[in-house]
mmCIF file of the C-alpha atoms, coordinates in Angstrom:
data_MODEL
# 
_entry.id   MODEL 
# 
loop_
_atom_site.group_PDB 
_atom_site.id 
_atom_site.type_symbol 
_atom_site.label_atom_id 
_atom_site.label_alt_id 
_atom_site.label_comp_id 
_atom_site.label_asym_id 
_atom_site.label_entity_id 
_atom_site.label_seq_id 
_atom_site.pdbx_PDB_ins_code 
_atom_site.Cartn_x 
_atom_site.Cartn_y 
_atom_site.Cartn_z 
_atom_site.occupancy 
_atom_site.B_iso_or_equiv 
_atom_site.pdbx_formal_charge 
_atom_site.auth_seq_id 
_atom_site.auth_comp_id 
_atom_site.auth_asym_id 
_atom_site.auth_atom_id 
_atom_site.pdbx_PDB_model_num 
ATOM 1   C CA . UNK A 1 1   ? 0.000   0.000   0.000  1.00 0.00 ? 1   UNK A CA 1 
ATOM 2   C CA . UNK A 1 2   ? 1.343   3.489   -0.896 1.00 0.00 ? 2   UNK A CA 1 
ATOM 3   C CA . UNK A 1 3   ? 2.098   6.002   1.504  1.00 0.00 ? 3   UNK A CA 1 
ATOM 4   C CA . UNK A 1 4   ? -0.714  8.224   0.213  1.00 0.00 ? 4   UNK A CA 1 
ATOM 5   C CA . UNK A 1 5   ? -3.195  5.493   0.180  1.00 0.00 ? 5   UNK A CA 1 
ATOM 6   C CA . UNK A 1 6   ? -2.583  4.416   3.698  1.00 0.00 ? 6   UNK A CA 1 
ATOM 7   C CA . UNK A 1 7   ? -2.705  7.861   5.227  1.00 0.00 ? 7   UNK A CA 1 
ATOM 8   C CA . UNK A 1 8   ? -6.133  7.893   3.178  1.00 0.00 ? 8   UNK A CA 1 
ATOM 9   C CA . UNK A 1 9   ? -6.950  4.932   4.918  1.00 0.00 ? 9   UNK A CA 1 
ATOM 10  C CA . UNK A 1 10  ? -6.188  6.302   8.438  1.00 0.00 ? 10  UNK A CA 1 
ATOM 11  C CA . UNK A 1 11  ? -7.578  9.639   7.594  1.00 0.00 ? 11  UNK A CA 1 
ATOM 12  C CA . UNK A 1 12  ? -10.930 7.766   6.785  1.00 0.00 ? 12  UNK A CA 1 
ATOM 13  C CA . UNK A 1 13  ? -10.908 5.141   9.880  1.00 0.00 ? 13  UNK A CA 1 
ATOM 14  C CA . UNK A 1 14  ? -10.336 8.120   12.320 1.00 0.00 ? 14  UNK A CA 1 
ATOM 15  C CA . UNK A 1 15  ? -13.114 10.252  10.524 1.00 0.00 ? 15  UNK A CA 1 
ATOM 16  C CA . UNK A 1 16  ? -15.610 7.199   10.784 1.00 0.00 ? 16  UNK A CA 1 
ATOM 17  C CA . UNK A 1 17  ? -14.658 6.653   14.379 1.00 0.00 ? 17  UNK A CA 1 
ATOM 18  C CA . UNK A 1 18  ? -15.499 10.183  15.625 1.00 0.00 ? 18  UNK A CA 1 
ATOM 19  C CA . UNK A 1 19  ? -18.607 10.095  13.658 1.00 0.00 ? 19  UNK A CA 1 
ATOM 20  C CA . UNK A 1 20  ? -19.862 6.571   14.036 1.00 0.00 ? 20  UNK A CA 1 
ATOM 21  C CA . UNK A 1 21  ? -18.863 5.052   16.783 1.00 0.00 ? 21  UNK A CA 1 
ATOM 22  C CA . UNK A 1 22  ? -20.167 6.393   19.836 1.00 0.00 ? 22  UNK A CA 1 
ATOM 23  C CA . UNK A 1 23  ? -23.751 6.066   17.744 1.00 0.00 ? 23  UNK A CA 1 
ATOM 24  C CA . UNK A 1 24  ? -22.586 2.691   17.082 1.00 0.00 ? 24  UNK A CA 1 
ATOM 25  C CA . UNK A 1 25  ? -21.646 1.328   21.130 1.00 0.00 ? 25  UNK A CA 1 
ATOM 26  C CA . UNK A 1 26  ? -24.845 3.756   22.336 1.00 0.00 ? 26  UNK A CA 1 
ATOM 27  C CA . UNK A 1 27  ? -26.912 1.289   19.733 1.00 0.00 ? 27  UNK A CA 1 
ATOM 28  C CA . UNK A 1 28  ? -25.774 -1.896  21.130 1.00 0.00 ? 28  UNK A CA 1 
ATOM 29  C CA . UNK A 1 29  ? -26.016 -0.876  24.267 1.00 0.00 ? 29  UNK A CA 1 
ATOM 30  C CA . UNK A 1 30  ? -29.470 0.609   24.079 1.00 0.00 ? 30  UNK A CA 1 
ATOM 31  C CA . UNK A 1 31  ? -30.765 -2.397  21.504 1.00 0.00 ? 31  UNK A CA 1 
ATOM 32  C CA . UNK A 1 32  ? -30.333 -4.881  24.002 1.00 0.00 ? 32  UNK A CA 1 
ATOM 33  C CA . UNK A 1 33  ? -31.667 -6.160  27.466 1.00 0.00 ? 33  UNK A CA 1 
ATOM 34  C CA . UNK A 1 34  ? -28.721 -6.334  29.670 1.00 0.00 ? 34  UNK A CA 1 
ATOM 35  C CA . UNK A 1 35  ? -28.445 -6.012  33.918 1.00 0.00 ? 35  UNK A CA 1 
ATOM 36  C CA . UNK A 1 36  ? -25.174 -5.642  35.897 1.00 0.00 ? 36  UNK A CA 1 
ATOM 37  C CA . UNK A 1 37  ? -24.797 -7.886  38.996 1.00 0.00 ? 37  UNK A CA 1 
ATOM 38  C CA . UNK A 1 38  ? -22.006 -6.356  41.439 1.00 0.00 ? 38  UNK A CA 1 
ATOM 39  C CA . UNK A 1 39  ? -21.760 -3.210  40.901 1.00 0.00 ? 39  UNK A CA 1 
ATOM 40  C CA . UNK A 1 40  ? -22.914 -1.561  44.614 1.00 0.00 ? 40  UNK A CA 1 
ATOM 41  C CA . UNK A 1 41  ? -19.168 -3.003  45.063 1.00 0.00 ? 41  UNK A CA 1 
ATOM 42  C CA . UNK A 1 42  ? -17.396 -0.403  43.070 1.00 0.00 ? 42  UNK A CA 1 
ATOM 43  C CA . UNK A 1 43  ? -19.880 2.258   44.376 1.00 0.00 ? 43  UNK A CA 1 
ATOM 44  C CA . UNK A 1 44  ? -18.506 1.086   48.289 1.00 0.00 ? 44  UNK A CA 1 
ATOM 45  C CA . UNK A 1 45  ? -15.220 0.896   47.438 1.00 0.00 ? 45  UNK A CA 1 
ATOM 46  C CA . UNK A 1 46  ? -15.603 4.112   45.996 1.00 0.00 ? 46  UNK A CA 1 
ATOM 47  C CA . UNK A 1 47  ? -17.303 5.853   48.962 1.00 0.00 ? 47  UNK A CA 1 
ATOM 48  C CA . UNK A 1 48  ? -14.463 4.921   51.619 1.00 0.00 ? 48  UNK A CA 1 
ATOM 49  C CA . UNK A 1 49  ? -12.174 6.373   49.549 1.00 0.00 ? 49  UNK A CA 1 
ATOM 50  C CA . UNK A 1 50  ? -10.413 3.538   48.190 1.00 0.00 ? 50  UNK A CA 1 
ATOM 51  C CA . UNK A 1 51  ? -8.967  3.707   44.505 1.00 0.00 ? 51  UNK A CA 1 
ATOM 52  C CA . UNK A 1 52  ? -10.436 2.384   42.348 1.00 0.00 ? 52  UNK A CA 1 
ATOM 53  C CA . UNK A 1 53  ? -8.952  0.047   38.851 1.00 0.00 ? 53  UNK A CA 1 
ATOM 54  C CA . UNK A 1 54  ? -11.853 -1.588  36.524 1.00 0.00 ? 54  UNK A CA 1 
ATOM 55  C CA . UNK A 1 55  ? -10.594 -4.405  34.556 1.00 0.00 ? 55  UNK A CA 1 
ATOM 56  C CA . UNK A 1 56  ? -11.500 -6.145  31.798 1.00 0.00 ? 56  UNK A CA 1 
ATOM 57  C CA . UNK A 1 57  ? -10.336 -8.683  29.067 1.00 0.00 ? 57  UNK A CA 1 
ATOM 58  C CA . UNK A 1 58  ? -9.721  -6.533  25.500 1.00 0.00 ? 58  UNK A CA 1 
ATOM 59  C CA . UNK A 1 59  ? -12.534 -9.263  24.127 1.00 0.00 ? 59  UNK A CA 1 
ATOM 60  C CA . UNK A 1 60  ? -14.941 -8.080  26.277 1.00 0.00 ? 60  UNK A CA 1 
ATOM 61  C CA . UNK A 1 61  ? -15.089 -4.470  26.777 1.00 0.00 ? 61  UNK A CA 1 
ATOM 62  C CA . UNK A 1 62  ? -17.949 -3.249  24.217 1.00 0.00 ? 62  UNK A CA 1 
ATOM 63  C CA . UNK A 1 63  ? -21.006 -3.609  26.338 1.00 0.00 ? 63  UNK A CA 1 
ATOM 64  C CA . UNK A 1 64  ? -18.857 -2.208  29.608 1.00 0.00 ? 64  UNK A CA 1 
ATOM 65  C CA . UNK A 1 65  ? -17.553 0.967   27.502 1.00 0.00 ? 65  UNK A CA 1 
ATOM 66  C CA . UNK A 1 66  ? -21.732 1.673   27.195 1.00 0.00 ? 66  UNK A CA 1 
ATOM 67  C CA . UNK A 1 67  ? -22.581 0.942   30.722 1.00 0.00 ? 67  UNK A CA 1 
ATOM 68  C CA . UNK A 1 68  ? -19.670 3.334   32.520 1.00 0.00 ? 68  UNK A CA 1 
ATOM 69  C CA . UNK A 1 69  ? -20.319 5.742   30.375 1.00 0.00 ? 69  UNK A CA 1 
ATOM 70  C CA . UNK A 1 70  ? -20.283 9.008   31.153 1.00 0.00 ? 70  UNK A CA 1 
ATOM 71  C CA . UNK A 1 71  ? -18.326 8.923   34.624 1.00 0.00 ? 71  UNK A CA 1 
ATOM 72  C CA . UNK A 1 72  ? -15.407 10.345  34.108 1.00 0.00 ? 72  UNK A CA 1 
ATOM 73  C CA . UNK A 1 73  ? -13.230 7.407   33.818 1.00 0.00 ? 73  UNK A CA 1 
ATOM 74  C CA . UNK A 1 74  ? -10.078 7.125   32.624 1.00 0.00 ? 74  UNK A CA 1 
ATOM 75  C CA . UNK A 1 75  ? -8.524  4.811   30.851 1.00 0.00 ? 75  UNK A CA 1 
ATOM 76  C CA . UNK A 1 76  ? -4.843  4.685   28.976 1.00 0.00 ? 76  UNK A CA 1 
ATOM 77  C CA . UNK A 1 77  ? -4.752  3.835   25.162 1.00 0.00 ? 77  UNK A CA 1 
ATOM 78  C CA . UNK A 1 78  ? -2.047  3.578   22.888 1.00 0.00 ? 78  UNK A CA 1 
ATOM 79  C CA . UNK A 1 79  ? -1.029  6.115   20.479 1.00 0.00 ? 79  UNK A CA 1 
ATOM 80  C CA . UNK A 1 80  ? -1.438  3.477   17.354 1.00 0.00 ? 80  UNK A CA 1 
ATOM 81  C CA . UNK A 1 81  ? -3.928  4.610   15.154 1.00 0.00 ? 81  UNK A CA 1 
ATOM 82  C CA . UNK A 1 82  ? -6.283  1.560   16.134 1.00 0.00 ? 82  UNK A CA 1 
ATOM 83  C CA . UNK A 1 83  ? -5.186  3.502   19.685 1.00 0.00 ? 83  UNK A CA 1 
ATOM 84  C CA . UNK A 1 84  ? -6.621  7.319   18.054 1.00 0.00 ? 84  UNK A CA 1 
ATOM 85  C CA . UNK A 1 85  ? -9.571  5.347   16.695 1.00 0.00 ? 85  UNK A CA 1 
ATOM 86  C CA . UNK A 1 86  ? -10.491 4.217   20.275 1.00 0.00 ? 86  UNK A CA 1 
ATOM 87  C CA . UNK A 1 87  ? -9.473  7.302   21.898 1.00 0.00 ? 87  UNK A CA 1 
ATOM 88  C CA . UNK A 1 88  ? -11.862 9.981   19.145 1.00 0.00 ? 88  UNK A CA 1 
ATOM 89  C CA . UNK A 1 89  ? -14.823 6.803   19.978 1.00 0.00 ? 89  UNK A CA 1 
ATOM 90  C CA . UNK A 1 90  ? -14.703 7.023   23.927 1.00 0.00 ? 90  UNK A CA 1 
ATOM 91  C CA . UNK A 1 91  ? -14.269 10.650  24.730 1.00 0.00 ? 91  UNK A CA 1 
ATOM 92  C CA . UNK A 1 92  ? -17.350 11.802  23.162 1.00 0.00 ? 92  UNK A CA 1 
ATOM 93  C CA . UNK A 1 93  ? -18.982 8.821   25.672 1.00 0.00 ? 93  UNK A CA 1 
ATOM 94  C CA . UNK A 1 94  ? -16.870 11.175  28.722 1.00 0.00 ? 94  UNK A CA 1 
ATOM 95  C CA . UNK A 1 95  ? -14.077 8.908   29.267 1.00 0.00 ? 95  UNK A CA 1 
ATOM 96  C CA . UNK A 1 96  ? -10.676 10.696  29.865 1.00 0.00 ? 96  UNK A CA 1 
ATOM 97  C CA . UNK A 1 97  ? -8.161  9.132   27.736 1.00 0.00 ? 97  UNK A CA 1 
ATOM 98  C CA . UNK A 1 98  ? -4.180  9.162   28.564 1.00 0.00 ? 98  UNK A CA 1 
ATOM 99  C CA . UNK A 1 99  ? -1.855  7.783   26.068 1.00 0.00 ? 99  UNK A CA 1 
ATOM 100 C CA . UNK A 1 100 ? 1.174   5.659   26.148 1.00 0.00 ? 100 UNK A CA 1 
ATOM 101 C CA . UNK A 1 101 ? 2.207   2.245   24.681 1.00 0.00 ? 101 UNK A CA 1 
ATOM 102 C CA . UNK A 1 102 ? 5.092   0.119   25.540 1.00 0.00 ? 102 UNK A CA 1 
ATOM 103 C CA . UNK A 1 103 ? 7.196   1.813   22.498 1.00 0.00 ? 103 UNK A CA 1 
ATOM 104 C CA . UNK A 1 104 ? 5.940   5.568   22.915 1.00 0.00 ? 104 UNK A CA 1 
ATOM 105 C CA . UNK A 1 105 ? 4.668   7.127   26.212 1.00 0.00 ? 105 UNK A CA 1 
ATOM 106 C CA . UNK A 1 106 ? 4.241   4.131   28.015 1.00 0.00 ? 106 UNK A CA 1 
ATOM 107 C CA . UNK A 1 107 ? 5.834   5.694   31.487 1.00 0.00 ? 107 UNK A CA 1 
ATOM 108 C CA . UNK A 1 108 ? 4.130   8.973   31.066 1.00 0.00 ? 108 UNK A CA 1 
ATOM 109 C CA . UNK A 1 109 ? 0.555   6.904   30.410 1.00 0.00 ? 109 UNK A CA 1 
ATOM 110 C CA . UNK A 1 110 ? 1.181   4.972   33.139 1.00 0.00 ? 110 UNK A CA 1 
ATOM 111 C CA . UNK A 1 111 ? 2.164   7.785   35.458 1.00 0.00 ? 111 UNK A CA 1 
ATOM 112 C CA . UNK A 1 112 ? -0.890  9.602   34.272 1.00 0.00 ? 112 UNK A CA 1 
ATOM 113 C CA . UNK A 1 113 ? -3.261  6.926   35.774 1.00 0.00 ? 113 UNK A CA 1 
ATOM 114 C CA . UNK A 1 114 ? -1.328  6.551   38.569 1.00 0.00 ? 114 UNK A CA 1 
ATOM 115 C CA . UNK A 1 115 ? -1.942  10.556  39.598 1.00 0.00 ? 115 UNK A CA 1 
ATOM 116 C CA . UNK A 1 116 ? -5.822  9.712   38.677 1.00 0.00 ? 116 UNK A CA 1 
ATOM 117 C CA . UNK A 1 117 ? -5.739  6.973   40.818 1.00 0.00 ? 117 UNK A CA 1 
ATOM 118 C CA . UNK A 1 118 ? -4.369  8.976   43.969 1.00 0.00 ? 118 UNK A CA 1 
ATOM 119 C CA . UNK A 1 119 ? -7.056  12.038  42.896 1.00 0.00 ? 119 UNK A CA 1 
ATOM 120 C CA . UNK A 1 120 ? -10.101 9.770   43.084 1.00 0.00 ? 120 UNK A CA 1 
ATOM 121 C CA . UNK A 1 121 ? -11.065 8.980   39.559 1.00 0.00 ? 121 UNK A CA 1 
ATOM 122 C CA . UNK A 1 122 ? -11.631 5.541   38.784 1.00 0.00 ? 122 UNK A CA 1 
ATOM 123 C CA . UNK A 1 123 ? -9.172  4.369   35.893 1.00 0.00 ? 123 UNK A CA 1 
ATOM 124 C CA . UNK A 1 124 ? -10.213 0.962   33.607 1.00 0.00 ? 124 UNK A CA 1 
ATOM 125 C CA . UNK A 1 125 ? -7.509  -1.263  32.069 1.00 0.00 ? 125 UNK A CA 1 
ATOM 126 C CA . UNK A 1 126 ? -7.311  -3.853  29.328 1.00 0.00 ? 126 UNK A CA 1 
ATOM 127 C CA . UNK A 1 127 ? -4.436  -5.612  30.237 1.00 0.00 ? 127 UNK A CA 1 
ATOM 128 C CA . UNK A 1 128 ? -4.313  -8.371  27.845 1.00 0.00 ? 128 UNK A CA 1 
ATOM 129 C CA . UNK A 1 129 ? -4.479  -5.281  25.137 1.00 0.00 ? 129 UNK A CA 1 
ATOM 130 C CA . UNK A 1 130 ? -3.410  -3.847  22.523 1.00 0.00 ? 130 UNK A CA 1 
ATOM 131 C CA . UNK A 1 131 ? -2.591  -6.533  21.345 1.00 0.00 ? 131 UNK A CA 1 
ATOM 132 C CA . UNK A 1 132 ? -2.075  -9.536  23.060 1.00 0.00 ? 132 UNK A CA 1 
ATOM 133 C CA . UNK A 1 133 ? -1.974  -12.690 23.295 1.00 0.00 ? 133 UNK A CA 1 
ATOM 134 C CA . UNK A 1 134 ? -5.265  -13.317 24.595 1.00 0.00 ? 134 UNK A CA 1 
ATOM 135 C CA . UNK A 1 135 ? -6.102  -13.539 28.484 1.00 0.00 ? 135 UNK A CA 1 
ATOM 136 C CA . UNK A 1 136 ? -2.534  -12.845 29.491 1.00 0.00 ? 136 UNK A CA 1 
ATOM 137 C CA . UNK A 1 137 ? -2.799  -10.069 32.165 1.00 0.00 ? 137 UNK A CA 1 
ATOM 138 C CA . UNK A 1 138 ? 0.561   -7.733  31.716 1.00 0.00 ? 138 UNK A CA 1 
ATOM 139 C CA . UNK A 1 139 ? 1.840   -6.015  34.709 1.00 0.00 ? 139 UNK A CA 1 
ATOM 140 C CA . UNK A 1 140 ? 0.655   -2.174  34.359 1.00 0.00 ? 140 UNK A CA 1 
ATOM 141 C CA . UNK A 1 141 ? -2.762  -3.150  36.261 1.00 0.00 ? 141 UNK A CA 1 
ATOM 142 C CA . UNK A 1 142 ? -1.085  -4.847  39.091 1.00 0.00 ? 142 UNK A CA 1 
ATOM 143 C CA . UNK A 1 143 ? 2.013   -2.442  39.305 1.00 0.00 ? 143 UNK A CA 1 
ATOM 144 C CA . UNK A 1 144 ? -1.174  0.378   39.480 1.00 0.00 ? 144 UNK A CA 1 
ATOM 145 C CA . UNK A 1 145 ? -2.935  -1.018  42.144 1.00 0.00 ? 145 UNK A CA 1 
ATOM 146 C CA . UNK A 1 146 ? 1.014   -1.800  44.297 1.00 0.00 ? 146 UNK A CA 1 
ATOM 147 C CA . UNK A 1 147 ? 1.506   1.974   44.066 1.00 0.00 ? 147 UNK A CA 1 
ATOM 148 C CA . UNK A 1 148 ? -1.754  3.424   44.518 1.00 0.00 ? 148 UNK A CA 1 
ATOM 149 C CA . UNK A 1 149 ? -3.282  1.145   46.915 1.00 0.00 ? 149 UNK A CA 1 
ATOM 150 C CA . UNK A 1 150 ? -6.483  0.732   44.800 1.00 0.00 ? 150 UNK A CA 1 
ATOM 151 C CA . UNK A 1 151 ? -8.989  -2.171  44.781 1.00 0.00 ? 151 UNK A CA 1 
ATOM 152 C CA . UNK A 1 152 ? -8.810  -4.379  41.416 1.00 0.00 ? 152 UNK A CA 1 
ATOM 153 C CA . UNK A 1 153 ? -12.272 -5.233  40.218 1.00 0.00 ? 153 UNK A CA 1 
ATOM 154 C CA . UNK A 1 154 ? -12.458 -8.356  37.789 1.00 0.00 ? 154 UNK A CA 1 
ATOM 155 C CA . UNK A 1 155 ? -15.165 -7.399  35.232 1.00 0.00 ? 155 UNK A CA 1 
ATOM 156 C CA . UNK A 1 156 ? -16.662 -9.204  31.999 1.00 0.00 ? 156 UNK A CA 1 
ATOM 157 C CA . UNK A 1 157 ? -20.158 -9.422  29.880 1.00 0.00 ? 157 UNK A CA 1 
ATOM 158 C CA . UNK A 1 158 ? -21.613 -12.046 27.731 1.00 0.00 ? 158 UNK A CA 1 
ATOM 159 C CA . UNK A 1 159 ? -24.773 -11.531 25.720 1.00 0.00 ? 159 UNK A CA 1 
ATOM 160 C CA . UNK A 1 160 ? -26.952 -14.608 24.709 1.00 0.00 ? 160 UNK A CA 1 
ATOM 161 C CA . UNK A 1 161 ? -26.686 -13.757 21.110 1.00 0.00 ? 161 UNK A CA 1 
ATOM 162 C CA . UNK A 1 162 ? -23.416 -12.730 19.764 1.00 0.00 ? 162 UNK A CA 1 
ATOM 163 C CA . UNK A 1 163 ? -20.862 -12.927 17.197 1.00 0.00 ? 163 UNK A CA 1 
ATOM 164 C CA . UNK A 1 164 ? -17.436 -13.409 17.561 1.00 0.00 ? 164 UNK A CA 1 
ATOM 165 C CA . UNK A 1 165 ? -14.445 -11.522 15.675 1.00 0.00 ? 165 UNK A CA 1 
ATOM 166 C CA . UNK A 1 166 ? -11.703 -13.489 14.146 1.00 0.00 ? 166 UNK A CA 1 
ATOM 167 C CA . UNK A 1 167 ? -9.509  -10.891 15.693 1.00 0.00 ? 167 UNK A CA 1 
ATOM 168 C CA . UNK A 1 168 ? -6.812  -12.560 18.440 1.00 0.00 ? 168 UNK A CA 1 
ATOM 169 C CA . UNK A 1 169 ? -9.031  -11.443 20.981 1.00 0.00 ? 169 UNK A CA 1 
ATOM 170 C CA . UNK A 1 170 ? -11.884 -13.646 20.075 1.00 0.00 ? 170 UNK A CA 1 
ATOM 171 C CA . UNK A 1 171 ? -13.583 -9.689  20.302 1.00 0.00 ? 171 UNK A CA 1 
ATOM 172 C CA . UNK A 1 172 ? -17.465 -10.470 21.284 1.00 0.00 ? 172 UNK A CA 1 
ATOM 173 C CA . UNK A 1 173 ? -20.346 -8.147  19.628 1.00 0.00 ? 173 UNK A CA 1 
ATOM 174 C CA . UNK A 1 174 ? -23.455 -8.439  20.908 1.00 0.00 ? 174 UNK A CA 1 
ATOM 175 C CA . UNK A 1 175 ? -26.856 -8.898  18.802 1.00 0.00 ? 175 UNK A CA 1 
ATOM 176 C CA . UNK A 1 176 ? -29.332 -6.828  18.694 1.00 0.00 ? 176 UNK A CA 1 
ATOM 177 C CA . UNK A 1 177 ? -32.275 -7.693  21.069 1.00 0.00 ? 177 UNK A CA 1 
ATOM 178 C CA . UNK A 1 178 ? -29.984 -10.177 22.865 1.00 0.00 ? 178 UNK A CA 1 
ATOM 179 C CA . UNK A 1 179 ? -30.301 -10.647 26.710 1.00 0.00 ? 179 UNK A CA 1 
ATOM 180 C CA . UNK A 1 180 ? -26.596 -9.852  28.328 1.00 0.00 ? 180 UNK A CA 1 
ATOM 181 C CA . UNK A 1 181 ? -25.292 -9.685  31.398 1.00 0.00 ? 181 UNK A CA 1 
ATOM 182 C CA . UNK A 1 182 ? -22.367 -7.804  33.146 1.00 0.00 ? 182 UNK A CA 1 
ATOM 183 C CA . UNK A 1 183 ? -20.882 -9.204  36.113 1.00 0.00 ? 183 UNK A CA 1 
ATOM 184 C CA . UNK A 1 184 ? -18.133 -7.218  38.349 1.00 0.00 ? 184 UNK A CA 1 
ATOM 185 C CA . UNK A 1 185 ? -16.463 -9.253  40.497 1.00 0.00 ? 185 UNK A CA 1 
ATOM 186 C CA . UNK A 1 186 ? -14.662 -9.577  44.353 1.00 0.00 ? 186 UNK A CA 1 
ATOM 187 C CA . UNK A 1 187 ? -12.164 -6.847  44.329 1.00 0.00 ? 187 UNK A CA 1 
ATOM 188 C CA . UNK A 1 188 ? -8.635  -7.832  44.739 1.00 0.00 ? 188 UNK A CA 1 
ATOM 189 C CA . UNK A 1 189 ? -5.620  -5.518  46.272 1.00 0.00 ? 189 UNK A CA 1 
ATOM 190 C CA . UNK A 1 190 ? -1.770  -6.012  45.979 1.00 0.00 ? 190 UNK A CA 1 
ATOM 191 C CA . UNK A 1 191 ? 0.371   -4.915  48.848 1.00 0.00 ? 191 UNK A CA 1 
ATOM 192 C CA . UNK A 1 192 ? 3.508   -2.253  48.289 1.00 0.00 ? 192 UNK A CA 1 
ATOM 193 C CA . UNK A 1 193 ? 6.068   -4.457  49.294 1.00 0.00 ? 193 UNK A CA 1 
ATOM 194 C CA . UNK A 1 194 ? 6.291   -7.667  47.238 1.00 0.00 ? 194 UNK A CA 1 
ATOM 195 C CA . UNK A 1 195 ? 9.493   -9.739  46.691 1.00 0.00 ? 195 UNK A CA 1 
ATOM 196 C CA . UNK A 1 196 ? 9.791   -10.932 42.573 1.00 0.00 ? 196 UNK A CA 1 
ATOM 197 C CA . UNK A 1 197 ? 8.450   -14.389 43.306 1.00 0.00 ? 197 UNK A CA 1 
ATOM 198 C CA . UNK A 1 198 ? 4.835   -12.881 44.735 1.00 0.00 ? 198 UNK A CA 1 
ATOM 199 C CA . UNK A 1 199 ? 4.627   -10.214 41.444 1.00 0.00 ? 199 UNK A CA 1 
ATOM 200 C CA . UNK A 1 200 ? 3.967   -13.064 39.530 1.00 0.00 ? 200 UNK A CA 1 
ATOM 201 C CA . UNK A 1 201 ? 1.646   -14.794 42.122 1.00 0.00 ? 201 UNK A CA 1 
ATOM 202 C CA . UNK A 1 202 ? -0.676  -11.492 42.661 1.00 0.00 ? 202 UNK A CA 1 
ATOM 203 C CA . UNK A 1 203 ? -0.269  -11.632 38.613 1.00 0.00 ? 203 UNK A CA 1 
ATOM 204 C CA . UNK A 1 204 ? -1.627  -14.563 38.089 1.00 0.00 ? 204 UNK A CA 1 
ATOM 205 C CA . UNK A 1 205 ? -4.101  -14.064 40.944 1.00 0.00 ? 205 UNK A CA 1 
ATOM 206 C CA . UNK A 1 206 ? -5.494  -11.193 38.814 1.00 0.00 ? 206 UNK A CA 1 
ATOM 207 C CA . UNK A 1 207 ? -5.304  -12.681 35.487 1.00 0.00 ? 207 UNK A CA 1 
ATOM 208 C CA . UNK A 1 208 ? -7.515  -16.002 37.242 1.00 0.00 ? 208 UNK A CA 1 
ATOM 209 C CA . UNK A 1 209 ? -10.244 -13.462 38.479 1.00 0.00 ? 209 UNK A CA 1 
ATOM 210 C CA . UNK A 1 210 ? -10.686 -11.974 34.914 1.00 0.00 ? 210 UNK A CA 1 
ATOM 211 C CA . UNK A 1 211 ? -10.591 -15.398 33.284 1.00 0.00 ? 211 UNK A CA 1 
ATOM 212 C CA . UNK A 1 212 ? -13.193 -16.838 36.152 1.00 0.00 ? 212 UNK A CA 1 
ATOM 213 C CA . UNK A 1 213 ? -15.462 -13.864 35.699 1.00 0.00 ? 213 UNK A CA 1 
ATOM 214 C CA . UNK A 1 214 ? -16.110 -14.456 32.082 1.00 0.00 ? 214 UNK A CA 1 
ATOM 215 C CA . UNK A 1 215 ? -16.433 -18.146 32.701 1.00 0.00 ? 215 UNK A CA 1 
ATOM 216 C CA . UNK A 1 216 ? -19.202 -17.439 35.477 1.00 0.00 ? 216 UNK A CA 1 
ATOM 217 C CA . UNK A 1 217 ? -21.002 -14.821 32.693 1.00 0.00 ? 217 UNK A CA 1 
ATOM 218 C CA . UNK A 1 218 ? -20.390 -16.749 29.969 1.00 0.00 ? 218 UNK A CA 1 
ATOM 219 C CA . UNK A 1 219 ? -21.927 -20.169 31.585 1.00 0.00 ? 219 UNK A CA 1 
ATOM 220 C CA . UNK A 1 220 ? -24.885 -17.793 32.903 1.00 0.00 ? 220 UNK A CA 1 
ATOM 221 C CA . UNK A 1 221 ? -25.978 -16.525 29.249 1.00 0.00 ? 221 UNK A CA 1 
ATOM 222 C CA . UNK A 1 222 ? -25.163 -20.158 27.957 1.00 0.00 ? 222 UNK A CA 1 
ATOM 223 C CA . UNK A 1 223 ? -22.593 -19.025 25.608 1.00 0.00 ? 223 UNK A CA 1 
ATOM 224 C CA . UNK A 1 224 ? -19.709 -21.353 24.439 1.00 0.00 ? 224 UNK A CA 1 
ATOM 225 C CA . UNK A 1 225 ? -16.496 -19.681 23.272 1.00 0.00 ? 225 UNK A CA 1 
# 
């Protein structure tokens, strides 16, 4: 592909984005019959002051983008253009977006949440994203929640009818009229002081919550993925 015909490309997807997809997430999320079971968690957690991290699989974050809309949250996104295409999509539904990837701006993103964390906004995390591999939780979320002190809450959706990307995140899209369900689970906290060896056990701690979660929505809606 030429260099003209890709920034085309780009200039279009970004264009499309800004336009069409907030309408698009506000008409899944209004075209279907969905409830959320856990959430007066997040709203005590909130209330005593603790921080706050929501976090969900990459796969599974359509139906959660509509429902915490709104709120102020912010989340960190990376500054590839899939990254801008997210970012133009999600502010217009009031999310505060910082930036950073593991190649560009990853210490300033992550610094950025880390100063919303410790000022009271709640921050959500996709920390099997951008881009993989699937359902294998990296360590930004738990090195967040270490510093800051905040609560960890395991989150995930299924809907009853659905279709599933090809993308390597299995990325589920609910139908239209479909009964869904979004579950938020048992917070989970890491302590300051870790040795090496108990990183990687509060990792995989936080990576079995996520994976649990969907399995509990996914067996409730009846879905097999």
């Amino acid at each position: 592909m030429s260099k003209v015909r890709k920034k085309l490309k780009d200039w279009l997807i970004l264009k499309l984005s800004s336009l069409l997809g907030p309408l698009v997430i506000r008409f899944f999320g209004l075209s279907c019959r969905f409830k959320v079971e856990g959430e007066d968690k997040i709203f005590q957690a909130s209330e005593e002051g603790k921080p706050v991290i929501l976090a969900f699989w990459h796969g599974r974050m359509l139906l959660p983008i509509y429902h915490f809309r709104n709120r102020g949250i912010s989340s960190l996104v990376s500054y590839h253009i899939d990254g801008e295409a997210i970012t133009r999509t999600v502010q217009r539904l009031g999310y505060v977006i910082r930036r950073g990837s593991p190649k560009l701006g990853g210490r300033e993103g992550f610094f950025s949440m880390l100063r919303d964390l410790k000022n009271g906004k709640i921050v959500s995390v996709f920390p099997d994203g951008p881009k993989g591999p699937r359902h294998k939780l990296k360590d930004g979320v738990l090195q967040l929640a270490r510093l800051s002190g905040a609560v960890v809450f395991p989150i995930s959706y299924s809907a009853e009818k659905h279709w599933l990307a090809g993308s390597w995140d299995r990325f589920m899209i609910l139908k239209p009229l479909s009964r869904a369900l979004i579950i938020v689970g048992d917070p989970l906290t890491v302590p300051r002081k870790i040795t090496d060896d108990e990183v990687e056990d509060y990792r995989i701690k936080i990576e079995n919550a996520l994976t649990e979660v969907e399995s509990e929505v996914d067996y409730r809606m009846g879905v097999t993925t």
